[in-house]
BASE-197585 format. One record per atom (N, C-alpha, C): residue number from 1; y negated, z negated, x negated; chain; residue in one letter. Coordinates in pm, 1 decimal, m for minus. Layout:
% BASE-197585
+------+----------+----------+----------+-------+------+
| resi |        y |        z |        x | chain | resn |
+------+----------+----------+----------+-------+------+
|  NUM |        Y |        Z |        X |     A |    a |
...
+------+----------+----------+----------+-------+------+
END
This chain:
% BASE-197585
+------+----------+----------+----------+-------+------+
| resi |        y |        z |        x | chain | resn |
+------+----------+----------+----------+-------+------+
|    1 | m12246.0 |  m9074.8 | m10620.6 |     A |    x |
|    1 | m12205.1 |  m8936.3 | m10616.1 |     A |    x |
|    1 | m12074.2 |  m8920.0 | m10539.2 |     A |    x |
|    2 | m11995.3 |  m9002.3 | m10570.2 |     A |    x |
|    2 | m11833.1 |  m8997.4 | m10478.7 |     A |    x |
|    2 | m11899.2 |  m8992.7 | m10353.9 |     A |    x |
|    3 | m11979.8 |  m9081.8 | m10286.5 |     A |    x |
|    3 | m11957.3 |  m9071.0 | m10124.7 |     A |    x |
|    3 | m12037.9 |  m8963.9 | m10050.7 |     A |    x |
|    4 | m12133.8 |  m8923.4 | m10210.8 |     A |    x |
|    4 | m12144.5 |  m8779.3 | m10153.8 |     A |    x |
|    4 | m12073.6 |  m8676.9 | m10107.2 |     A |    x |
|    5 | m12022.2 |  m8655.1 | m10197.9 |     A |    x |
|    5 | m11866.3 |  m8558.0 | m10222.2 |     A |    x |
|    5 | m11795.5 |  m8616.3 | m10069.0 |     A |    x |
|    6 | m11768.1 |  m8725.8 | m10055.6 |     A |    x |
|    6 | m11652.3 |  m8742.5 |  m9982.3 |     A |    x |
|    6 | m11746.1 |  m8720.6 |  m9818.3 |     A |    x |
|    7 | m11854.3 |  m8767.5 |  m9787.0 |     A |    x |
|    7 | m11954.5 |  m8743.1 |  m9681.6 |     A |    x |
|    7 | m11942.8 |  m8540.6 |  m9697.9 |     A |    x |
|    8 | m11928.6 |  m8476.6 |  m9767.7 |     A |    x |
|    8 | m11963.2 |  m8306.4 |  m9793.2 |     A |    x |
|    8 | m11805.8 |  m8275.8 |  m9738.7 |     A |    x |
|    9 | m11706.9 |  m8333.3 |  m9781.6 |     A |    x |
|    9 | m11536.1 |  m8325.8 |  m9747.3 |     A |    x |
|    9 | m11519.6 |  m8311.1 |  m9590.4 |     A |    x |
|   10 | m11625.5 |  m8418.7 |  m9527.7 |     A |    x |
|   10 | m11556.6 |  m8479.5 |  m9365.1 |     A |    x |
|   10 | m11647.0 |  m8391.9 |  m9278.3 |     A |    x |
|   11 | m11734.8 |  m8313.9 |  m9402.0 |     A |    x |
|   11 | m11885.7 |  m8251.1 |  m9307.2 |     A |    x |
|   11 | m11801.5 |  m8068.7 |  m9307.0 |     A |    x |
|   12 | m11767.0 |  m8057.5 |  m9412.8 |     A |    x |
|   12 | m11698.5 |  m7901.1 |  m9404.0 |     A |    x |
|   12 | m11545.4 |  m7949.4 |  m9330.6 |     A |    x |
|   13 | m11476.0 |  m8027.1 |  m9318.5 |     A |    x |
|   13 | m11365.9 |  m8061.3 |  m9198.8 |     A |    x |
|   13 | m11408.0 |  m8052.7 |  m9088.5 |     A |    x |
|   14 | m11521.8 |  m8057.8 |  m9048.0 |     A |    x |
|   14 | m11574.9 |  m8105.3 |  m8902.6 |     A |    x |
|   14 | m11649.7 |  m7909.9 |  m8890.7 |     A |    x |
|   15 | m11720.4 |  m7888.4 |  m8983.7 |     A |    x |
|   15 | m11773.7 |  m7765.0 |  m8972.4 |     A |    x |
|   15 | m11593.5 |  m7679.6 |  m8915.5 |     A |    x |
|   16 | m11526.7 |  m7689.4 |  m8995.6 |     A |    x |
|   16 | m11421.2 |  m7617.7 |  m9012.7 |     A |    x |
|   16 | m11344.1 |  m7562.5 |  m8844.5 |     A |    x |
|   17 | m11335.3 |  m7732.7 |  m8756.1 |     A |    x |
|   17 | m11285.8 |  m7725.9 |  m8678.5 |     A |    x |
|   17 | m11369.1 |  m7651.0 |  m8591.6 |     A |    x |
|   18 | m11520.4 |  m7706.2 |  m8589.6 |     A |    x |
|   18 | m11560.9 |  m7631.2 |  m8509.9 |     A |    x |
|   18 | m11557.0 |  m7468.2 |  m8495.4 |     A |    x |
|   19 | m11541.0 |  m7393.8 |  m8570.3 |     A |    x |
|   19 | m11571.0 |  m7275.3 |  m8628.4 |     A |    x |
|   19 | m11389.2 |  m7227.0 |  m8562.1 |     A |    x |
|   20 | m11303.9 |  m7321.8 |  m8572.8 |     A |    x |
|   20 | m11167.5 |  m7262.7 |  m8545.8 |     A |    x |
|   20 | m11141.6 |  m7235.7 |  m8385.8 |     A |    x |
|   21 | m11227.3 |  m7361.7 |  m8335.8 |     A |    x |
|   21 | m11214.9 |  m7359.3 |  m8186.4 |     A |    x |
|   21 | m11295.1 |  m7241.1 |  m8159.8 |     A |    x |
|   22 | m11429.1 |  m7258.8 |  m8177.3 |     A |    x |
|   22 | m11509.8 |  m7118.9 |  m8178.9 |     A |    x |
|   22 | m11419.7 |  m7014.1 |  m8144.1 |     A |    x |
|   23 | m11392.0 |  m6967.0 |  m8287.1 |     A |    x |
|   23 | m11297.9 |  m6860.2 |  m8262.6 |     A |    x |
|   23 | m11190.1 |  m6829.5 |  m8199.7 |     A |    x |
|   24 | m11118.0 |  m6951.0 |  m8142.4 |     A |    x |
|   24 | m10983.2 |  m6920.0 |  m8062.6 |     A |    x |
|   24 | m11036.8 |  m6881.9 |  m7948.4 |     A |    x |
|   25 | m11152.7 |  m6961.4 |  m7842.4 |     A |    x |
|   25 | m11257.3 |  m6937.9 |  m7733.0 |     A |    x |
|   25 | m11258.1 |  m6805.5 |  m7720.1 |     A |    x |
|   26 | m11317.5 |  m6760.5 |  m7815.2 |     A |    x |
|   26 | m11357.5 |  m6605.6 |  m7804.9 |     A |    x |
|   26 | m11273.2 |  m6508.2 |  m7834.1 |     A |    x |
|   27 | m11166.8 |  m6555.1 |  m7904.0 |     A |    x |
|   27 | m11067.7 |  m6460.5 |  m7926.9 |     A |    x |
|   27 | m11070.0 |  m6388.1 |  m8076.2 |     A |    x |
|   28 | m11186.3 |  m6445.7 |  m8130.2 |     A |    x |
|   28 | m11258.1 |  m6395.3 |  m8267.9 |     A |    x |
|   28 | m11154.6 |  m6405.9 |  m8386.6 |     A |    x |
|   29 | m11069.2 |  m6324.2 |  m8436.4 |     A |    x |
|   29 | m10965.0 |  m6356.5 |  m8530.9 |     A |    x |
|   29 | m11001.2 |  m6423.1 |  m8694.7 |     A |    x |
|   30 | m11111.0 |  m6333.7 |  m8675.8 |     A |    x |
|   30 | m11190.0 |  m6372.3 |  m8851.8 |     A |    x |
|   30 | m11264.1 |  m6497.8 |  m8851.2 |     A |    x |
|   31 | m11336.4 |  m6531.4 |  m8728.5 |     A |    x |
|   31 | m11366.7 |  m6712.0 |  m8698.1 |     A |    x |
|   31 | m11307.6 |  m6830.5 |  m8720.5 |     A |    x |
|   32 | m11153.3 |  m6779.7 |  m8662.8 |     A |    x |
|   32 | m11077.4 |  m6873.5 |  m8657.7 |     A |    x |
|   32 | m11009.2 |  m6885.9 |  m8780.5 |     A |    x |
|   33 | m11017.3 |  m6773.2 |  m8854.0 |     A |    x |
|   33 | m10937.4 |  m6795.4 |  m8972.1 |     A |    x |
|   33 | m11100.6 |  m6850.8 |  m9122.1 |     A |    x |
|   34 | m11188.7 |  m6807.4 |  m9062.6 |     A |    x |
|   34 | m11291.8 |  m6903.7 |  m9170.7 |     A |    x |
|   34 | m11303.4 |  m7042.9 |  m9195.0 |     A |    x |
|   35 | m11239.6 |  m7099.1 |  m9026.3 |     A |    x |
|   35 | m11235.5 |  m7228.0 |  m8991.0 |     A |    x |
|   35 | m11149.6 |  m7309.7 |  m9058.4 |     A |    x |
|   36 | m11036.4 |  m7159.6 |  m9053.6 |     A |    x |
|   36 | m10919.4 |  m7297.4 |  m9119.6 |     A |    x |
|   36 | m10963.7 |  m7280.3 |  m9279.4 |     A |    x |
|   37 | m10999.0 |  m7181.1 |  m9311.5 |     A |    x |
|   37 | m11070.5 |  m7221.5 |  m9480.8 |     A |    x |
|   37 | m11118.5 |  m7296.0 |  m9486.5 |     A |    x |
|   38 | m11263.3 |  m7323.7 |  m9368.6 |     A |    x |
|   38 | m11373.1 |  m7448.9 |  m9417.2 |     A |    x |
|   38 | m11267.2 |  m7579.3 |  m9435.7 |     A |    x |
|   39 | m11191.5 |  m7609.9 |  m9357.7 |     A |    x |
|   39 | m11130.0 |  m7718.6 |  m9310.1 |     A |    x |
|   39 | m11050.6 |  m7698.0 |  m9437.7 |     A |    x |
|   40 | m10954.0 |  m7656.7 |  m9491.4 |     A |    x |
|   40 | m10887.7 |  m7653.0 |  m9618.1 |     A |    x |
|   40 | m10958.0 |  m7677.8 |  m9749.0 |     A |    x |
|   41 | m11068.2 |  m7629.3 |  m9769.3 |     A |    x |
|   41 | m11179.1 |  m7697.9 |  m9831.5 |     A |    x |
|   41 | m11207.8 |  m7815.7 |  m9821.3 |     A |    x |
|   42 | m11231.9 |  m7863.9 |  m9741.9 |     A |    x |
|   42 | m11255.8 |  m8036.6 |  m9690.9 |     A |    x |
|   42 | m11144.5 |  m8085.2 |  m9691.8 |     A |    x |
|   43 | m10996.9 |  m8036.6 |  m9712.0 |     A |    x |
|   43 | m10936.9 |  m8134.2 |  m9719.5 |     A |    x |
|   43 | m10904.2 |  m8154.2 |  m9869.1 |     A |    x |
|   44 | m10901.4 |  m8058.8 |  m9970.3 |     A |    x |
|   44 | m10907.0 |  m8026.3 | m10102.3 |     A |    x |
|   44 | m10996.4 |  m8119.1 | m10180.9 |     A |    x |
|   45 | m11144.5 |  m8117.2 | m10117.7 |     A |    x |
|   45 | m11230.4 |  m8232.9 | m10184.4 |     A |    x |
|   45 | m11179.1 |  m8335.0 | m10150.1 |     A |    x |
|   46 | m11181.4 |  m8389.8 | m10040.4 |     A |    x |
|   46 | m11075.3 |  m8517.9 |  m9986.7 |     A |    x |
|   46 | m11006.4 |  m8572.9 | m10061.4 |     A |    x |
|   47 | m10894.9 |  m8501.5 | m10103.9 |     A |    x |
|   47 | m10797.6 |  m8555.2 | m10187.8 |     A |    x |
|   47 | m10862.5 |  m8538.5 | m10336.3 |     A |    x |
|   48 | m10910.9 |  m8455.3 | m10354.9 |     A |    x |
|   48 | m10986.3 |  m8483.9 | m10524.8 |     A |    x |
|   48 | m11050.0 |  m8582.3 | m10547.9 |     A |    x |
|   49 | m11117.7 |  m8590.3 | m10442.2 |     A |    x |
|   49 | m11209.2 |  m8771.0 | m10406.1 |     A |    x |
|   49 | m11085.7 |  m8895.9 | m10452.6 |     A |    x |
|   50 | m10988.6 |  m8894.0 | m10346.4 |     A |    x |
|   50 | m10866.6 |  m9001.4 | m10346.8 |     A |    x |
|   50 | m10808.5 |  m9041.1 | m10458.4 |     A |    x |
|   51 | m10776.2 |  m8879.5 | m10557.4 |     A |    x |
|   51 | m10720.9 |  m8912.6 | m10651.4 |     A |    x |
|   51 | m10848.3 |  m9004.7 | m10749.5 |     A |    x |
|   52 | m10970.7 |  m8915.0 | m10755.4 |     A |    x |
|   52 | m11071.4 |  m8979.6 | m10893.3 |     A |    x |
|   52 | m11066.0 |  m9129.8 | m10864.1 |     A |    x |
|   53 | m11054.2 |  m9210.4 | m10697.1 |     A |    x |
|   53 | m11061.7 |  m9284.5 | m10676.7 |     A |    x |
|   53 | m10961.7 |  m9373.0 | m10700.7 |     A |    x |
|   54 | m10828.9 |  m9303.6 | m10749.2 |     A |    x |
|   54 | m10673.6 |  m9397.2 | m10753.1 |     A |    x |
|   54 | m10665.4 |  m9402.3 | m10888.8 |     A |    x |
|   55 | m10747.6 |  m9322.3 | m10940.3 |     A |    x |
|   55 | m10813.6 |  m9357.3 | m11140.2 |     A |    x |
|   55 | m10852.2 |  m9441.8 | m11188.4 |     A |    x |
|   56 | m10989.2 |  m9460.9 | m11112.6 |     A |    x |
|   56 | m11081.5 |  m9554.5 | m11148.8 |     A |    x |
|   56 | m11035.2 |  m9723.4 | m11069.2 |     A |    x |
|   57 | m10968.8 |  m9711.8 | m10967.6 |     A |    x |
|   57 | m10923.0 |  m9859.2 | m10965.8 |     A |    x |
|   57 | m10820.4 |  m9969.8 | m11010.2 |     A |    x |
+------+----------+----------+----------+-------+------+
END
């Protein structure tokens, strides 16, 4: 289940960026700012991952 989670973290980081560039391209203000959510999301699981992981070892 962790490397699920942590594979879902690097997949909404990667969604994120894309979605930011997107929007800077076009000039799209609300794109670019979904992007940096997705990506803030992914980095949020990330570290929730790190920590469960600095628990259990």
């Amino acid at each position: 289940m962790a490397a699920d989670e942590k594979a879902q973290a690097k997949t909404e980081q990667a969604k994120g960026k894309i979605k930011e560039a997107a929007g800077r391209t076009v000039g799209n203000e609300r794109l670019t700012g979904e992007g940096r959510t997705d990506q803030a999301k992914g980095d949020a699981r990330q570290a929730k991952e790190k920590v469960k992981d600095a628990l259990t070892d």
